[in-house]
N, C-alpha and C positions, 0 to 999 in steps of 0.2 A: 764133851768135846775137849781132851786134853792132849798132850804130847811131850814126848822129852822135854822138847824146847819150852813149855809154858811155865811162865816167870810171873803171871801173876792170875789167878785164881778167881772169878767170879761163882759165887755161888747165891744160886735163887732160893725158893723155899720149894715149891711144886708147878712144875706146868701148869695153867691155867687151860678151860675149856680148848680157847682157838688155839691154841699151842699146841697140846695135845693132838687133835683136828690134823692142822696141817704138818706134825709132825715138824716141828721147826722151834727154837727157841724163842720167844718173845715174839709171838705171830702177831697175839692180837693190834690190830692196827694205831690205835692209841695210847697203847704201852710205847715212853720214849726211852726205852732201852737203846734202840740200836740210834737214836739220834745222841741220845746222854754218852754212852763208850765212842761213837763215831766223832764227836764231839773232843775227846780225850786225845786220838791216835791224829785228828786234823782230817776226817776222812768223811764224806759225805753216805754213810752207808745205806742210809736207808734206801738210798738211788738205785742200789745194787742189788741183782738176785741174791736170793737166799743163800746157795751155794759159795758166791762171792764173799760174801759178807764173812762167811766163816773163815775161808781160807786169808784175807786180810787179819783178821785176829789172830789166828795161826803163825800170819807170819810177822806179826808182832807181838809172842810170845804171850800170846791172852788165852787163856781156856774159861770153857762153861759149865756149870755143873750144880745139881740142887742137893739142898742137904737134908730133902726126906727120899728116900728110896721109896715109899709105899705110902699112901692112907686113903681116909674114904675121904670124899668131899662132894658136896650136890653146888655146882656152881664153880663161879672162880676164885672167889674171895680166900684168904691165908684164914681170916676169923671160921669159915667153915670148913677147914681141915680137923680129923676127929680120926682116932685111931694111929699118927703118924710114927713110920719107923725109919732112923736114921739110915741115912746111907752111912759108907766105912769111908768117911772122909779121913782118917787117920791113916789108913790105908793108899788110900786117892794120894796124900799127901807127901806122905814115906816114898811115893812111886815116882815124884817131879823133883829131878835132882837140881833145876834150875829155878824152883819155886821160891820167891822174895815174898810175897804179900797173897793173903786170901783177902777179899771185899765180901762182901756181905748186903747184896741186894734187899734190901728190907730189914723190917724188925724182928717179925720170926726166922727169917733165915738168921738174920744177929745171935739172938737168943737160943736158936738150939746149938748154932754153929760155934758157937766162943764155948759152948760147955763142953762141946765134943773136942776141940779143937784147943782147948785153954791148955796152958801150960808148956806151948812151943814157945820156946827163945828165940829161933831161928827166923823166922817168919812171922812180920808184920800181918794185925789182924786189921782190917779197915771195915768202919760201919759207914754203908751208903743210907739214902732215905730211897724209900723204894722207888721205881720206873714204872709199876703200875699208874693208872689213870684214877687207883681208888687211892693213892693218897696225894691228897689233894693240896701240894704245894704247884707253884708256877716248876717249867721244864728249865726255867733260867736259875730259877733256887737249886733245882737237885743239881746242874751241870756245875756251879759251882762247889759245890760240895763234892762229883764226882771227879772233878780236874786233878784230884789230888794222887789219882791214878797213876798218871803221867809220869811222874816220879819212878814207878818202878818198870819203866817200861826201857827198849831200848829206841833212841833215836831214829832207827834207818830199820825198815825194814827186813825181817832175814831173805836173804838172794836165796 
């Protein structure tokens, strides 16, 4: 989920199972993604449909996007990904003329994305700790680490 307007870049690793499932980014119920970015923008998203929730990041210039286009995996976990093939984030990236900062939801998403991605000037690369429920810090530790977001965001929503 990206667009002209997206000025800052989240990238995950792989959908997980309930994601997948519901067809929806960050579904599974105890991933605090949408509480950790709702958090960032001042905005209570998780309150909100699905639907909403996108269209609020939209219009405050947030896109979503994983940095494996393909692999096998039995389950949810990033450690049982086996076979993964990047997606063309160089691509993805070359195409957001408003694009400040990629984040980097996790460590493997860190780690494949900074290699695929290394060597832009232009664009701030940012490592989160992940929003899954499997790494096991408190949701108070990741949100401060995620705040730092904010920075590349604009104030006011787009009208």
């Amino acid at each position: 989920m990206v667009d002209a307007d997206t000025r800052l870049l989240i990238l995950g690793s792989l959908p997980g199972d309930a994601s997948l499932k519901a067809a929806q980014y960050y579904a599974h119920p105890r991933n605090g993604f949408w509480p950790l970015i709702g958090g960032v923008l001042g905005e209570d998203l998780p309150a909100l449909p699905y639907e909403q929730r996108l269209a609020r990041l939209r219009g405050r210039g947030v896109g979503l996007w994983d940095v494996i286009a393909s692999a096998e995996r039995a389950g949810s976990l990033d450690a049982a990904i086996r076979s993964p093939e990047a997606a063309d984030l160089r691509g993805l990236v070359e195409s957001l003329p408003r694009l400040k900062a990629v984040a980097f939801n996790g460590g493997l998403a860190a780690r494949m994305g900074r290699r695929i991605l290394g060597g832009l000037d232009a664009i701030e690369l940012v490592d989160l700790p992940s929003s899954s429920p499997a790494h096991a810090i408190s949701l108070s530790a990741k949100a401060q680490t995620w705040a730092i977001l904010g920075k590349f965001l604009p104030d006011k929503p787009a009208a």
